[in-house]
C-alpha positions as CSV (number, residue, x, y, z in Angstrom):
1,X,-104.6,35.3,-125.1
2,X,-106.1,35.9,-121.6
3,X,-102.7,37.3,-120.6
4,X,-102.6,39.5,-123.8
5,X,-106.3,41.3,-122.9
6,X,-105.5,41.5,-119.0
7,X,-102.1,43.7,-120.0
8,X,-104.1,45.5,-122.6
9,X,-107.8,46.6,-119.6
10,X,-104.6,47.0,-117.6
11,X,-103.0,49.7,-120.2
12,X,-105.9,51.3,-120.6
13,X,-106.8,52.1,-116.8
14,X,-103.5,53.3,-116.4
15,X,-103.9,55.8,-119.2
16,X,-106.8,56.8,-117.7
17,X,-105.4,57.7,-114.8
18,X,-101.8,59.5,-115.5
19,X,-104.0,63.0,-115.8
20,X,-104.0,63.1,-112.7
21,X,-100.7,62.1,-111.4
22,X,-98.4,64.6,-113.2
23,X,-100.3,67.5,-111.9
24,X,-99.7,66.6,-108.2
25,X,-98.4,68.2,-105.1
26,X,-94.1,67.9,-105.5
27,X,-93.8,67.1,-109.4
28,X,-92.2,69.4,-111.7
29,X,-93.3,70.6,-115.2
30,X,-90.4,71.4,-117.4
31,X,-91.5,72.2,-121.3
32,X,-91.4,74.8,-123.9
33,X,-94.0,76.5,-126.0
34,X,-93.1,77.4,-129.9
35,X,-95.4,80.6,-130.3
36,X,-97.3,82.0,-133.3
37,X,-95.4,80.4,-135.9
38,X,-96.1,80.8,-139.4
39,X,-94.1,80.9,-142.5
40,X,-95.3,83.4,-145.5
41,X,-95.8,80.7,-148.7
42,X,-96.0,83.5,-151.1
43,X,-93.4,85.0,-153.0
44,X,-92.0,87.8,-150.5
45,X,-93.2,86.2,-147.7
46,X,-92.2,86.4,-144.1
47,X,-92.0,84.3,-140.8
48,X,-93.0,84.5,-137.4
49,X,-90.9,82.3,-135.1
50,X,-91.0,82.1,-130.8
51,X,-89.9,79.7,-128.3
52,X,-91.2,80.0,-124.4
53,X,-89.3,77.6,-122.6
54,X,-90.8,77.0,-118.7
55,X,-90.0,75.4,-115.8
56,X,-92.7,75.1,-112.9
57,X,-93.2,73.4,-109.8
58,X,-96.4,72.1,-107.8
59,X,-97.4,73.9,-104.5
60,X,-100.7,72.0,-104.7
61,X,-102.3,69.7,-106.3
62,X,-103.4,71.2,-109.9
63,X,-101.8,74.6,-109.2
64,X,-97.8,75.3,-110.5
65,X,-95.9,77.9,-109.8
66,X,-92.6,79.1,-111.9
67,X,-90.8,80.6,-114.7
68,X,-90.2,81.6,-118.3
69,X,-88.2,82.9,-121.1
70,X,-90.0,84.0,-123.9
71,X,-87.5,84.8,-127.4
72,X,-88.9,85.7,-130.7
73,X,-88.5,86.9,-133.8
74,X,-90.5,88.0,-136.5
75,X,-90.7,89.4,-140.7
76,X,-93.9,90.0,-142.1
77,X,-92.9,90.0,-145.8
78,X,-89.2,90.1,-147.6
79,X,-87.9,93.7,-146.9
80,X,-90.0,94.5,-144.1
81,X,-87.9,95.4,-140.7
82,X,-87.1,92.4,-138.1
83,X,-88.9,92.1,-135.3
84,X,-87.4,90.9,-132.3
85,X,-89.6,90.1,-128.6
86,X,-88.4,88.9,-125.2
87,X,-89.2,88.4,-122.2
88,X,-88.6,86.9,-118.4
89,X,-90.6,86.4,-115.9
90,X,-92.8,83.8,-113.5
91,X,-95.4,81.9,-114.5
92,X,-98.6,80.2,-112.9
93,X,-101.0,78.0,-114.2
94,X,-103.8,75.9,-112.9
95,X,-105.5,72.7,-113.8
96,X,-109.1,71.9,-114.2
97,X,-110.3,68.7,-112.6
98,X,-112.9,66.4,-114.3
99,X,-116.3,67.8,-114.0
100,X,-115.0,71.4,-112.1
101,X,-116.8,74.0,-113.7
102,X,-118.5,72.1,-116.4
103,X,-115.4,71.0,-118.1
104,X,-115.4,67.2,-119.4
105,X,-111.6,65.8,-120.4
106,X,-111.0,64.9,-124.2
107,X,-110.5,61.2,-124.3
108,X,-109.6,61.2,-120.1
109,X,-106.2,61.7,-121.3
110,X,-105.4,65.9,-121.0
111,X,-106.8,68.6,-119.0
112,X,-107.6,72.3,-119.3
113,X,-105.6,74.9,-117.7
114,X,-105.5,78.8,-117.2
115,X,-102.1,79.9,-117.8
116,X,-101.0,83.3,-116.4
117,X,-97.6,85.0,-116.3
118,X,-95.7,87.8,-115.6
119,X,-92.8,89.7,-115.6
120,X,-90.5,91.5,-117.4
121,X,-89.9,92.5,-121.5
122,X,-89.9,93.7,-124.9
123,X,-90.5,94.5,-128.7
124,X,-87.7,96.2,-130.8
125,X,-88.5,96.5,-134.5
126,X,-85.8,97.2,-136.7
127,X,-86.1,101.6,-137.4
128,X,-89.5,101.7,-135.5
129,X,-91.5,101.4,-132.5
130,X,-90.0,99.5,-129.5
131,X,-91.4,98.7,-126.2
132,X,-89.9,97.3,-122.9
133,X,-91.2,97.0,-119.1
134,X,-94.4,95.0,-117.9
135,X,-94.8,91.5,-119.9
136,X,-97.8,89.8,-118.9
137,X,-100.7,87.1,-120.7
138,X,-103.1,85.4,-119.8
139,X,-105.4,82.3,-121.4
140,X,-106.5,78.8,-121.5
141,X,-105.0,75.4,-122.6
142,X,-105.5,72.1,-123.5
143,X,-102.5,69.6,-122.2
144,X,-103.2,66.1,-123.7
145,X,-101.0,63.3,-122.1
146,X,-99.2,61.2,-125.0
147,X,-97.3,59.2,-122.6
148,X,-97.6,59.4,-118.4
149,X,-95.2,61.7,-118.0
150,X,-95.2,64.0,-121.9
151,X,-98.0,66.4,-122.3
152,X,-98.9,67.7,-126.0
153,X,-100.4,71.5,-125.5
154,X,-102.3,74.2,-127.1
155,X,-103.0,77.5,-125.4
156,X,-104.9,80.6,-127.2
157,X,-103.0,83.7,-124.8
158,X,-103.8,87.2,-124.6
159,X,-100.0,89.0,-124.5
160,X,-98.6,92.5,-123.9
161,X,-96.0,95.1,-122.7
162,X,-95.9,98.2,-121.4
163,X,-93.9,100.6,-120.8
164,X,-91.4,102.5,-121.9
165,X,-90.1,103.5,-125.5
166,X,-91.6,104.7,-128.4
167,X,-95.0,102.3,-128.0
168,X,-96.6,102.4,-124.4
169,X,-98.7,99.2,-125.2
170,X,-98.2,96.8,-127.4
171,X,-100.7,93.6,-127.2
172,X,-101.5,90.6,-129.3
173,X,-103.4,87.1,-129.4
174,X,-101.4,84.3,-129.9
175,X,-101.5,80.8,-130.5
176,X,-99.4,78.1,-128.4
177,X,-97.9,74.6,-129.3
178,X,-95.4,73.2,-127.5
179,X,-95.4,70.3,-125.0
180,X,-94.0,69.6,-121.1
181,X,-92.8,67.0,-118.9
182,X,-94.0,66.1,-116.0
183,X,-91.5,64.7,-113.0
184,X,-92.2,63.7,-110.0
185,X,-90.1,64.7,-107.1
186,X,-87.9,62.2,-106.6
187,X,-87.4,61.5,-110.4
188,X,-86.1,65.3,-110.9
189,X,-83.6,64.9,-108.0
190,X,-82.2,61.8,-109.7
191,X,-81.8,63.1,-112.7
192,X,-80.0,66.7,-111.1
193,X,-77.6,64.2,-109.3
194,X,-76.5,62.2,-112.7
195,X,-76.2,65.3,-114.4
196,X,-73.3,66.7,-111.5
């Protein structure tokens, strides 16, 4: 029994503590988002479907630098044209610490984060407006850590293009699920080296 509570205070400082060592100096963040997804549950209705998978690295502790794809498409009702939205570009995002700027952790498990990227894309409706050049957002996040290394998210972003085509801007509020994985350095190169 004494072994049985000393595994489980054990458990629970470790939990307490993985916040902080994904987000360190040398790990990696690999993940996806899945954006603004609804389904229409009315006769007629339509769908809104995106996927932002990323990749980042840590330059510093809290702060990751990287990429994204962003792919999405979209039908407001049956008959309406397709949507379609993409994107490329880098990505940054920081990480609160506990206390910084008057920002407690839910449950010491997660951390806020500004998310900000950049780069280049689209939006081509079917017979309509289209846009493509400057793709850019901005907002903040929630990561919650299920596991040490697996990281649940939400993030409410501010997104838009400009550019060129029949729209100059075209901008939107969206909300983010999706969840990442965190890697330390040496863990990543292993798993590179399997995969060769």
């Amino acid at each position: 029994m004494k072994k049985l509570i000393f595994t489980g205070i054990l458990a629970i400082a470790g939990l307490a503590t993985t916040a902080n060592a994904q987000i360190q100096k040398g790990n990696w963040m690999v993940g996806s988002s899945l954006l603004s997804s609804n389904f229409g549950l009315n006769t007629g209705g339509g769908y809104s479907i995106g996927i932002m998978p990323k990749g980042a690295y840590f330059i510093e502790d809290n702060l990751a630098v990287g990429g994204y794809v962003d792919l999405g498409i979209a039908k407001i009702t049956n008959g309406s044209p397709t949507e379609f939205t993409y994107g490329v570009g880098a990505l940054g995002r920081y990480y609160l610490s506990p206390g910084e700027k008057g920002v407690d952790n839910l449950l010491n498990h997660g951390r806020w984060f500004f998310e900000g990227n950049v780069g280049i894309g689209g939006r081509n409706v079917e017979n309509a407006n289209s846009t493509t050049g400057l793709d850019f957002g901005v907002g903040p996040g929630y990561s919650y850590f299920i596991t040490p290394n697996i990281g649940l998210e939400g993030l409410v972003k501010y997104r838009g293009q400009s550019g060129f085509g029949n729209e100059g801007l075209n901008s939107n509020i969206t909300f983010n699920v999706g969840f990442n994985i965190y890697l330390p350095t040496s863990k990543a190169k292993a798993i590179a080296n399997d995969v060769r």
